[in-house]
N, CA, C and O atoms as CSV, one atom per row, in Angstrom:
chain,resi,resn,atom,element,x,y,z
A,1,UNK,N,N,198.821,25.561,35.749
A,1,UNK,CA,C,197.434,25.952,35.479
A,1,UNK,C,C,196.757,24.897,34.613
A,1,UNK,O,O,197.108,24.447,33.522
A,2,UNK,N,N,195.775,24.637,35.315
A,2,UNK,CA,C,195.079,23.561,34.596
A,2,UNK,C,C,194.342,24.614,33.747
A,2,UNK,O,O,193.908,25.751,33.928
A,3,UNK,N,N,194.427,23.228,32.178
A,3,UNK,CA,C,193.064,23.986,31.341
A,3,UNK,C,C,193.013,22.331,30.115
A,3,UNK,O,O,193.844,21.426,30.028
A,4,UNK,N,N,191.964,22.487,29.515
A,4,UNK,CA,C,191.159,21.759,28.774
A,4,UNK,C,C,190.767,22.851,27.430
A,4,UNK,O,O,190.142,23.890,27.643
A,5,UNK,N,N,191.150,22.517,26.275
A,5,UNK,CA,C,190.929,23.319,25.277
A,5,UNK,C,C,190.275,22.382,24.376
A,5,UNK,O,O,190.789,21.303,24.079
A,6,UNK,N,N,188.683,22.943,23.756
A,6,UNK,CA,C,188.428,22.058,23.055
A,6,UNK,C,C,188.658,22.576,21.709
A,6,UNK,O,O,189.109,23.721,21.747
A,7,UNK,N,N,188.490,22.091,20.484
A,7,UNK,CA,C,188.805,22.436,19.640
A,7,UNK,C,C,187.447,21.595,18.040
A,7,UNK,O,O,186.876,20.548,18.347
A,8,UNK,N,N,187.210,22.094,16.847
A,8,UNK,CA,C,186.743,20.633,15.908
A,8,UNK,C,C,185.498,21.106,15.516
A,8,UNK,O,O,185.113,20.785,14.392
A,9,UNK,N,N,184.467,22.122,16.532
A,9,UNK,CA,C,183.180,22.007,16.273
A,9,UNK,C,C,182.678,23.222,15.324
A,9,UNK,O,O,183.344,24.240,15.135
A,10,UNK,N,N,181.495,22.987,14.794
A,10,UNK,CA,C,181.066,23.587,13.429
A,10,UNK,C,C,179.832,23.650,13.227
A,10,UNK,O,O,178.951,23.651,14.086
A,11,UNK,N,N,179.652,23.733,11.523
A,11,UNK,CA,C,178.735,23.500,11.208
A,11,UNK,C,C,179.149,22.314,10.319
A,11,UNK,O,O,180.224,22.213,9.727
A,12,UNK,N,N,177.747,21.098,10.313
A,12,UNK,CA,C,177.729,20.624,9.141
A,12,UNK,C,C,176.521,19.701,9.067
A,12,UNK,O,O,175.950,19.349,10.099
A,13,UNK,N,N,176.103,19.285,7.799
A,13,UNK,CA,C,174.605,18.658,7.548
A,13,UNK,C,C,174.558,17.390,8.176
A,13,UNK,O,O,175.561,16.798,8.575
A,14,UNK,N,N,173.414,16.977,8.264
A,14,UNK,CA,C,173.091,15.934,8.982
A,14,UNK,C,C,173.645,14.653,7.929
A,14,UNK,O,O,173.624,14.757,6.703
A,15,UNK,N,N,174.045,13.667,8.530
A,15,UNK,CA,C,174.712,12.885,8.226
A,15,UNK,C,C,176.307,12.897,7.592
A,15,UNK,O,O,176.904,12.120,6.847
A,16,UNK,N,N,176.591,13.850,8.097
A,16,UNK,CA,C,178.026,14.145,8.066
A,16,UNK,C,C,178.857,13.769,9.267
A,16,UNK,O,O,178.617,13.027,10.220
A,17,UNK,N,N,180.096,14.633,8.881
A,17,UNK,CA,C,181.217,13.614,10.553
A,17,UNK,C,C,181.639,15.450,10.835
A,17,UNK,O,O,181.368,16.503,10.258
A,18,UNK,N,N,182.538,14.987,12.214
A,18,UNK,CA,C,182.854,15.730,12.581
A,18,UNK,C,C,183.840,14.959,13.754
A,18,UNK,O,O,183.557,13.961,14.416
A,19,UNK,N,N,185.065,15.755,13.777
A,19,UNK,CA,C,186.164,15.185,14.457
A,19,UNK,C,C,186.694,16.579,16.105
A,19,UNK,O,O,187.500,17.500,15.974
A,20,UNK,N,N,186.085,16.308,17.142
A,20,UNK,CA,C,186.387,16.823,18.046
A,20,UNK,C,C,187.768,16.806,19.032
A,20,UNK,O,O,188.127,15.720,19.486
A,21,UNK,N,N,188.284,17.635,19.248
A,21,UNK,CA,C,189.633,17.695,20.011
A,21,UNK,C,C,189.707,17.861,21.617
A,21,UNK,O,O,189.011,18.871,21.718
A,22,UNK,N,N,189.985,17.628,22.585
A,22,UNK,CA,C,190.460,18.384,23.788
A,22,UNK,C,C,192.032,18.069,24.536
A,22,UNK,O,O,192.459,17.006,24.987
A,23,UNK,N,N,192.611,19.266,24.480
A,23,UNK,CA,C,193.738,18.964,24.772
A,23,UNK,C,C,194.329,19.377,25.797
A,23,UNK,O,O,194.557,20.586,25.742
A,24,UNK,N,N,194.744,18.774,26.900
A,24,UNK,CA,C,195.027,18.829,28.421
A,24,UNK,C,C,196.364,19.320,28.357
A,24,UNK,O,O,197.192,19.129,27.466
A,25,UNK,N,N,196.498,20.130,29.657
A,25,UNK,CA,C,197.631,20.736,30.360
A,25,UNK,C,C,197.522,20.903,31.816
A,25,UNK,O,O,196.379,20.836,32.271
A,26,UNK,N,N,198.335,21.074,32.504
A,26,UNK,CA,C,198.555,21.317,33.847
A,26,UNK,C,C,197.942,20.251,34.620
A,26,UNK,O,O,197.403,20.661,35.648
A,27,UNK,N,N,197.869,19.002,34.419
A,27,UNK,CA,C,197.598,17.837,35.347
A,27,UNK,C,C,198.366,16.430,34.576
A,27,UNK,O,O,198.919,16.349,33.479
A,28,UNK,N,N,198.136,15.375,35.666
A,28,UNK,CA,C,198.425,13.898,34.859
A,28,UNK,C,C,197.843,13.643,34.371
A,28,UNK,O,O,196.800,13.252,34.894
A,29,UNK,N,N,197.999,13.625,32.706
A,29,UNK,CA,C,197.057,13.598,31.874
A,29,UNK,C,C,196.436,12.405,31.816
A,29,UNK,O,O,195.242,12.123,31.927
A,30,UNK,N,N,197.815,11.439,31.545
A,30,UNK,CA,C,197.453,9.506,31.683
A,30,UNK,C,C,196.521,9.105,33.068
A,30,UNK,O,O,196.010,8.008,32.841
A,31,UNK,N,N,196.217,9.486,34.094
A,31,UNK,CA,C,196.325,9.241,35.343
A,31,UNK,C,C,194.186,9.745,35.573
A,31,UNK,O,O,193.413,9.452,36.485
A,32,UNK,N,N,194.019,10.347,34.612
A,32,UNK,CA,C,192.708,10.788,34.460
A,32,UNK,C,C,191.984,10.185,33.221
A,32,UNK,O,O,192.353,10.224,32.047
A,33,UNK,N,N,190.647,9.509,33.860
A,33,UNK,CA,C,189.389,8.866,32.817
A,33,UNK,C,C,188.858,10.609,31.902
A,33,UNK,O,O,189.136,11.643,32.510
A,34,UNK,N,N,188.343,10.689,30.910
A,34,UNK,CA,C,188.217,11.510,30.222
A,34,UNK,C,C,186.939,11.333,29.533
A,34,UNK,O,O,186.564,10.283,29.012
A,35,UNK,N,N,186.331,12.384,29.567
A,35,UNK,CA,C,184.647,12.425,28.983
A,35,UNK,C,C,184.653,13.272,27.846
A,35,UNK,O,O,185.567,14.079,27.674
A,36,UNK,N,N,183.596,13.139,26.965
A,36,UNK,CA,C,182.686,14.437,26.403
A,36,UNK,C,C,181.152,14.076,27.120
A,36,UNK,O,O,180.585,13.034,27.448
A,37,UNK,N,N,180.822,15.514,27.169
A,37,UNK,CA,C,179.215,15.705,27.340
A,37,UNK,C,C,178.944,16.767,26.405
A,37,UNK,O,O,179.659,17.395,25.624
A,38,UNK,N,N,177.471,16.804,26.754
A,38,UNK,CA,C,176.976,18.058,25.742
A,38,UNK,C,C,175.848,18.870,26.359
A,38,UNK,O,O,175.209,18.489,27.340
A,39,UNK,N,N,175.656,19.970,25.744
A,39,UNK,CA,C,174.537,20.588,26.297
A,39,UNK,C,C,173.512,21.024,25.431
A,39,UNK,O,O,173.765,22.140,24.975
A,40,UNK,N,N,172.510,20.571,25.064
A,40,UNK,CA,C,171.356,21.681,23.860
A,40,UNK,C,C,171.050,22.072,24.883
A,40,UNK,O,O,171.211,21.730,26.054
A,41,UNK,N,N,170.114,23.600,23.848
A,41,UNK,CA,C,169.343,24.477,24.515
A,41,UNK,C,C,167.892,24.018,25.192
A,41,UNK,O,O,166.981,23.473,24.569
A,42,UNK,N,N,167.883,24.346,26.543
A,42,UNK,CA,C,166.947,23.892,27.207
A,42,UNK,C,C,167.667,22.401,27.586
A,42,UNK,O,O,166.558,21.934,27.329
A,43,UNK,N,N,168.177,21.656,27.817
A,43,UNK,CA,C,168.424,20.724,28.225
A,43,UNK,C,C,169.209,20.226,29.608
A,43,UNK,O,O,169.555,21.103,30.399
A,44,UNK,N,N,169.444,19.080,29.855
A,44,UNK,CA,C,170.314,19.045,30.938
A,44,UNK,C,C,171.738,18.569,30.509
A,44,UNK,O,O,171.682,17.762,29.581
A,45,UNK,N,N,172.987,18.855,30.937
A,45,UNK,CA,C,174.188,18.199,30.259
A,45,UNK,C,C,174.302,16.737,30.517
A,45,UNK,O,O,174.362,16.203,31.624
A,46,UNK,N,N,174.328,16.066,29.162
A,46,UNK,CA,C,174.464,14.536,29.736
A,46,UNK,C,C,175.758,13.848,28.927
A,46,UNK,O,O,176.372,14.376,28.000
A,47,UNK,N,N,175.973,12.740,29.424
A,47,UNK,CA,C,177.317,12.005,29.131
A,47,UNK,C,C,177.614,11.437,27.575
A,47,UNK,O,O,177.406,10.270,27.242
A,48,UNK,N,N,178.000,12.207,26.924
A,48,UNK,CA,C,178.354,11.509,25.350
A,48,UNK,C,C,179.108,10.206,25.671
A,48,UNK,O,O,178.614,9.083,25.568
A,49,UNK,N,N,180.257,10.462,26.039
A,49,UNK,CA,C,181.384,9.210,26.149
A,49,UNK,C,C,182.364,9.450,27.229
A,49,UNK,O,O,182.413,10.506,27.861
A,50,UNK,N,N,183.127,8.456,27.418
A,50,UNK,CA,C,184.360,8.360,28.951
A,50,UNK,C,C,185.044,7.414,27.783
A,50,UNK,O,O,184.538,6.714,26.905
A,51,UNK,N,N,186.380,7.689,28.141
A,51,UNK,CA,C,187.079,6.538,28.437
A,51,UNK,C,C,188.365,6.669,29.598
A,51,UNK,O,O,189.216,7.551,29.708
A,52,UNK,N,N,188.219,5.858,30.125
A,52,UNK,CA,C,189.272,5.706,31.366
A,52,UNK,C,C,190.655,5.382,30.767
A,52,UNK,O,O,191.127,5.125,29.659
A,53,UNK,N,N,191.090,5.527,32.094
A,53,UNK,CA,C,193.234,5.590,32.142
A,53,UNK,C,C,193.999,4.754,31.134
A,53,UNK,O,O,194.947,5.004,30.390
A,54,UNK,N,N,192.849,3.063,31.493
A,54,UNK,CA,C,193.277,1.744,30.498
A,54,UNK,C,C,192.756,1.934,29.232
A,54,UNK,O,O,192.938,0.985,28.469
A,55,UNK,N,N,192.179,2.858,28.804
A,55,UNK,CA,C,191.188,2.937,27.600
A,55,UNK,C,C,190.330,1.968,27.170
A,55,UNK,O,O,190.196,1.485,26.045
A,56,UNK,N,N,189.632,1.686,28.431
A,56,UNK,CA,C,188.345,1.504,28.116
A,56,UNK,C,C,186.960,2.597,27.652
A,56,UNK,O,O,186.900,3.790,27.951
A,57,UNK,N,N,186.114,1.970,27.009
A,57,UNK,CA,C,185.341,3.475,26.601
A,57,UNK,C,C,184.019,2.651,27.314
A,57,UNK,O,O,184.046,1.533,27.828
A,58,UNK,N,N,182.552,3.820,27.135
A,58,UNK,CA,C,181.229,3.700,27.730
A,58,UNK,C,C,180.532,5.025,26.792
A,58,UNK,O,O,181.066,6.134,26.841
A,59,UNK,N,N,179.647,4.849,26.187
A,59,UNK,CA,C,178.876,5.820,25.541
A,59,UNK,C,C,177.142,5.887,25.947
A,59,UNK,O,O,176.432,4.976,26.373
A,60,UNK,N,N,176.823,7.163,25.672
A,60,UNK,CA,C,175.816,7.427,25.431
A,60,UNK,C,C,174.689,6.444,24.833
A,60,UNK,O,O,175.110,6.110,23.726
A,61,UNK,N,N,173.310,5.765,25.096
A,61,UNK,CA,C,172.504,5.294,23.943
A,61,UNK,C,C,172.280,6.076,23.174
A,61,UNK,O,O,171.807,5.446,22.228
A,62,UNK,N,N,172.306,7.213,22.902
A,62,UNK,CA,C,171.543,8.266,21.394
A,62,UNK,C,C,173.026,8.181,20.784
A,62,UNK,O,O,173.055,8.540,19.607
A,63,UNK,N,N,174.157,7.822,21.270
A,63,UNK,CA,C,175.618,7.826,19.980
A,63,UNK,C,C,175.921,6.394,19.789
A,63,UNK,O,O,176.432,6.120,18.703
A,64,UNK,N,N,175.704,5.366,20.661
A,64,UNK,CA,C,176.065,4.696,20.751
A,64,UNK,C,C,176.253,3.832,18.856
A,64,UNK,O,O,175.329,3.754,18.046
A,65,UNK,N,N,177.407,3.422,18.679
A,65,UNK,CA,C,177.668,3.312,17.271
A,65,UNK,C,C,178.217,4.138,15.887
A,65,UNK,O,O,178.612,3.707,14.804
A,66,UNK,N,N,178.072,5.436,16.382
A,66,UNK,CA,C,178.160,6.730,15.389
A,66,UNK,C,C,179.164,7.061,16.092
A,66,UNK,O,O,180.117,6.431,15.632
A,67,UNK,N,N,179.528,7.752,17.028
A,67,UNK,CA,C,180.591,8.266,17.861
A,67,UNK,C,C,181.704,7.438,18.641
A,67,UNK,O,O,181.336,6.549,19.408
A,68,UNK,N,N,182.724,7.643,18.507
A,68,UNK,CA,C,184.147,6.961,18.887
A,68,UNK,C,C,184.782,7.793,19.347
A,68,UNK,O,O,185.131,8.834,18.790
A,69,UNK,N,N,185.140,7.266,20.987
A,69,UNK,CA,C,186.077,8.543,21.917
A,69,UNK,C,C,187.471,7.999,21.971
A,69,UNK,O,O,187.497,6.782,22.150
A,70,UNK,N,N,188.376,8.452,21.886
A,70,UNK,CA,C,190.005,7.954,22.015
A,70,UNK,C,C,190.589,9.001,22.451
A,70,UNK,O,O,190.110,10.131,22.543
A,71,UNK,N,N,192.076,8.494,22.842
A,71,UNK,CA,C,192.980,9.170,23.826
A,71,UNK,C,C,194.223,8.696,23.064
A,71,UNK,O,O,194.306,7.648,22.424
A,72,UNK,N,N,195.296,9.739,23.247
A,72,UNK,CA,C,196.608,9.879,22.942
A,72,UNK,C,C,197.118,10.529,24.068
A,72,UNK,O,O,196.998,11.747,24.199
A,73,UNK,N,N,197.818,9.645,25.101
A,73,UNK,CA,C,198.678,10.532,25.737
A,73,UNK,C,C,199.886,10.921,25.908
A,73,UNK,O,O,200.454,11.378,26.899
A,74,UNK,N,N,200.287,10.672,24.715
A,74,UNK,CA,C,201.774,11.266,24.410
A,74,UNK,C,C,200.983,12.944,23.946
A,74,UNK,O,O,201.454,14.011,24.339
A,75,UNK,N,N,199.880,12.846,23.163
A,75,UNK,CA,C,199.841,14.426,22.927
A,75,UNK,C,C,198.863,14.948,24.069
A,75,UNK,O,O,198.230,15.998,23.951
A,76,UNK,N,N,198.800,14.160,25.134
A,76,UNK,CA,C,198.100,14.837,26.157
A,76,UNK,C,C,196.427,15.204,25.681
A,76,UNK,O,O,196.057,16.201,26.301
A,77,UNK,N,N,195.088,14.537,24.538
A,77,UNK,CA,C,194.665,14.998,24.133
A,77,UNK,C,C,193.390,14.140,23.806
A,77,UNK,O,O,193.724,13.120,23.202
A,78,UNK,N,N,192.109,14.225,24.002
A,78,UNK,CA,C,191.367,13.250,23.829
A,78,UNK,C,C,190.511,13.671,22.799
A,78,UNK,O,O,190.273,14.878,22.775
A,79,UNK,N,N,189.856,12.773,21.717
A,79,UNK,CA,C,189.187,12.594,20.411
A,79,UNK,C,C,187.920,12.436,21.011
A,79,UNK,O,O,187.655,11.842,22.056
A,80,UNK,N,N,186.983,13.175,20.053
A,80,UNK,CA,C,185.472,12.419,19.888
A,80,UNK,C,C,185.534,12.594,18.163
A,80,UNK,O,O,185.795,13.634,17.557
A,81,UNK,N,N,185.218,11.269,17.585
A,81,UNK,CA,C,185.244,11.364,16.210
A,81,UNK,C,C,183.025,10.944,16.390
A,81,UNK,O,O,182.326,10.196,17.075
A,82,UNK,N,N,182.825,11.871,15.420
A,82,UNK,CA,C,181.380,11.974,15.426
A,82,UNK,C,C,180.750,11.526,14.076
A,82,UNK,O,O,180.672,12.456,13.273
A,83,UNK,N,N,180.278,10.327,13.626
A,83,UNK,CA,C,179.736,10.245,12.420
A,83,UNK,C,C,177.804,9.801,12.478
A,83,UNK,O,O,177.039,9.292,13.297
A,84,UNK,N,N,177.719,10.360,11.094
A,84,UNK,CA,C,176.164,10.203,10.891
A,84,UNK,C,C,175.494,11.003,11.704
A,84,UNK,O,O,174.429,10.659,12.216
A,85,UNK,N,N,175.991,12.024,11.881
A,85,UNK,CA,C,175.272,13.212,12.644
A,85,UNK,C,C,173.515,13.450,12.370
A,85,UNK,O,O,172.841,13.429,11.340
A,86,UNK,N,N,173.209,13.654,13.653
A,86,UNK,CA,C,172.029,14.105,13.558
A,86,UNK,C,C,171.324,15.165,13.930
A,86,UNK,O,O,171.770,15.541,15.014
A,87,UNK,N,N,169.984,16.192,13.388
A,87,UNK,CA,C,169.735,17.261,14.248
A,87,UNK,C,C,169.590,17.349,15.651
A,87,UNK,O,O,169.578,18.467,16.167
A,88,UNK,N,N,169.454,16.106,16.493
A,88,UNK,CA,C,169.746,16.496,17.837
A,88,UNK,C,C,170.667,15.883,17.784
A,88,UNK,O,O,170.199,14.902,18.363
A,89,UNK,N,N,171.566,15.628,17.585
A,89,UNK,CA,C,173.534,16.230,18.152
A,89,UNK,C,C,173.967,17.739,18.258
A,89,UNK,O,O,174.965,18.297,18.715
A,90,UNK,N,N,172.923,18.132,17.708
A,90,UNK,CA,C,173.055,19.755,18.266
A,90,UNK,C,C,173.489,20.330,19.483
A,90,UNK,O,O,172.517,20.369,20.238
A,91,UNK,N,N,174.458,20.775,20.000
A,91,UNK,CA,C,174.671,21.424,20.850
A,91,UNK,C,C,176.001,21.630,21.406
A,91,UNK,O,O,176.872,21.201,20.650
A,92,UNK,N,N,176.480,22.194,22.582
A,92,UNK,CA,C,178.106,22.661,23.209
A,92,UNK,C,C,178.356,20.898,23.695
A,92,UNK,O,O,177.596,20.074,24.202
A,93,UNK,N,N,179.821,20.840,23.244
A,93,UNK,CA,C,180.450,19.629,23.617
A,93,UNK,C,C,181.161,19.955,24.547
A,93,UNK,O,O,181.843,20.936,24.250
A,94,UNK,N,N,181.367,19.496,25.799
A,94,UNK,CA,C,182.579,19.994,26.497
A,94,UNK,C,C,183.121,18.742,27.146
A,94,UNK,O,O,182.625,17.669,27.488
A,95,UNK,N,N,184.493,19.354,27.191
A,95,UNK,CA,C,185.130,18.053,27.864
A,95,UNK,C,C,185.754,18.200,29.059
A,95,UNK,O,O,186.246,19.210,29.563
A,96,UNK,N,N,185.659,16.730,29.586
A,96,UNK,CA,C,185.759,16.655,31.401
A,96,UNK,C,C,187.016,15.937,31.463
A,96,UNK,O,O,187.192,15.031,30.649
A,97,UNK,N,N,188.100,16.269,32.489
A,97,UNK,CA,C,188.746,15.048,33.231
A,97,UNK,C,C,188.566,15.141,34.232
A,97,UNK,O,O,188.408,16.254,34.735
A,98,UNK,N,N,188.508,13.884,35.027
A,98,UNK,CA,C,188.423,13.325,36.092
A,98,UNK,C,C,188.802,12.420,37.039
A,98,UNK,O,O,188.732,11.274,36.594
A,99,UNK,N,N,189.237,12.491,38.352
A,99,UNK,CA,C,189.697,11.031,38.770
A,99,UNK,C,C,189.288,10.878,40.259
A,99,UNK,O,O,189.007,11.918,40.854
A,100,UNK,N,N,189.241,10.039,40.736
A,100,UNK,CA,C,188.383,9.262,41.862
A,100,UNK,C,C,189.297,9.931,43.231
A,100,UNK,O,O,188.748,10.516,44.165
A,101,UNK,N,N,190.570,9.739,43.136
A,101,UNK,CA,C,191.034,9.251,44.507
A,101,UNK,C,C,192.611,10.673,43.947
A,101,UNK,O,O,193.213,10.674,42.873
A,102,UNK,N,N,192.745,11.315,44.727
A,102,UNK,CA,C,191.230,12.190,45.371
A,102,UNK,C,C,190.416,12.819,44.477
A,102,UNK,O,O,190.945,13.503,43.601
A,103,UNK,N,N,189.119,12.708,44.534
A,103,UNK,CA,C,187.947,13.165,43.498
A,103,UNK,C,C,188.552,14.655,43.055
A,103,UNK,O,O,188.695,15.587,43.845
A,104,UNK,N,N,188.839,14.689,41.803
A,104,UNK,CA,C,189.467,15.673,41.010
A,104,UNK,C,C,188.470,15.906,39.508
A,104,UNK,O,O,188.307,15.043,38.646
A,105,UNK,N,N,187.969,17.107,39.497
A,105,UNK,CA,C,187.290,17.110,37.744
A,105,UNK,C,C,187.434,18.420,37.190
A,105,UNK,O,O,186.983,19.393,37.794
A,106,UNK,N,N,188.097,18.543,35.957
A,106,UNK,CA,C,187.831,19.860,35.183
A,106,UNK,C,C,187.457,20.087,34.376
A,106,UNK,O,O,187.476,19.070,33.683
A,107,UNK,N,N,186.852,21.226,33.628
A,107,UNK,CA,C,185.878,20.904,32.769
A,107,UNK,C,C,186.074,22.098,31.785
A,107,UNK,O,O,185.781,23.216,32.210
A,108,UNK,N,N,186.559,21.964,30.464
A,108,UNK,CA,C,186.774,22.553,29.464
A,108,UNK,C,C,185.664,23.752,29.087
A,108,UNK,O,O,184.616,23.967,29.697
A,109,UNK,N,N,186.162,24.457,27.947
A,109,UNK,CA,C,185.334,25.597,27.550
A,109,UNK,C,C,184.014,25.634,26.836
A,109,UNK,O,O,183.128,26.486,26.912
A,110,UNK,N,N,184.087,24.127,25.865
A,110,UNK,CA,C,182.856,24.085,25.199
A,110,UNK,C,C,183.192,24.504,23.723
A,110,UNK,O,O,183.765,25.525,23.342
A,111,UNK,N,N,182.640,23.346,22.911
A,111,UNK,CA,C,182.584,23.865,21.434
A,111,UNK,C,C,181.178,23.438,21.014
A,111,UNK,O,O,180.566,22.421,21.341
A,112,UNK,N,N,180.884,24.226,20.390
A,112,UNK,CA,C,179.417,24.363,19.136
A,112,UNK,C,C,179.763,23.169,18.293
A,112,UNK,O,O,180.717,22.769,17.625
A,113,UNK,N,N,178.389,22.728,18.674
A,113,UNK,CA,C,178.450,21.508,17.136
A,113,UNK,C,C,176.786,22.049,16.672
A,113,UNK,O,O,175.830,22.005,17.447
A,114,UNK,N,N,176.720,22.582,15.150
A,114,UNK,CA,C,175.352,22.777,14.472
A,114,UNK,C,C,175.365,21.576,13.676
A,114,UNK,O,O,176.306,20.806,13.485
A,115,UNK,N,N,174.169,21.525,13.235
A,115,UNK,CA,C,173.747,20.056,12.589
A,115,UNK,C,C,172.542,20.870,11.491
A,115,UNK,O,O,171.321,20.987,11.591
A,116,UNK,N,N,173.193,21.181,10.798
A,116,UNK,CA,C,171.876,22.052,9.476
A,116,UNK,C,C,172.325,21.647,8.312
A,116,UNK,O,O,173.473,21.327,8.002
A,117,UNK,N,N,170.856,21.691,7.344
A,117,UNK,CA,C,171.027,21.216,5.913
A,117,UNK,C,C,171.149,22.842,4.841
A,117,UNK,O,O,171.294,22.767,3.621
């Protein structure tokens, strides 16, 4: 059984950090590129960060610099470390794996990130 558990999200004031978790089961974990996205209210879900199999990464322009995505796959488990938060970083983080051949994607439960003073 595949699943994606995210884990990390909160509350905390703007310009603070915040360290996000997702941790894979029931697939090849190494063998899949790995995302966060997000969702605010009213919005459309768009791409925080990837990084692929070789760990290469690709971010967002609104994180680009503040946010750092990494992978451990001995613990099967991918990072979004989040700094200098801002009120729109507001919203559900969820995390994706994915892989091309054959097009395979699953997509985690979602954690709350608030951004209040």
């Amino acid at each position: 059984q595949v699943q994606l558990v995210e884990s990390g999200g909160g509350l905390v004031q703007p310009g603070g950090s915040l360290r996000l978790s997702c941790e894979a089961s029931g697939f090849t974990f190494s063998s899949y590129a790995m995302s966060w996205y997000r969702q605010a209210p009213g919005k459309e879900r768009e791409l925080v960060a990837v990084i692929n199999s070789v760990g290469d990464t690709n971010y967002g322009d609104s994180v680009k610099g503040r946010f750092t995505i990494s992978r451990d796959n001995a613990k099967r488990t991918v990072y979004l470390q989040m700094n200098s938060l801002k009120r729109e970083d507001r919203a559900v983080y969820y995390c994706n794996a994915r892989r091309f051949s054959p097009y395979t994607s699953y997509w985690g439960q979602g954690t709350q990130v608030t951004i209040s003073s």
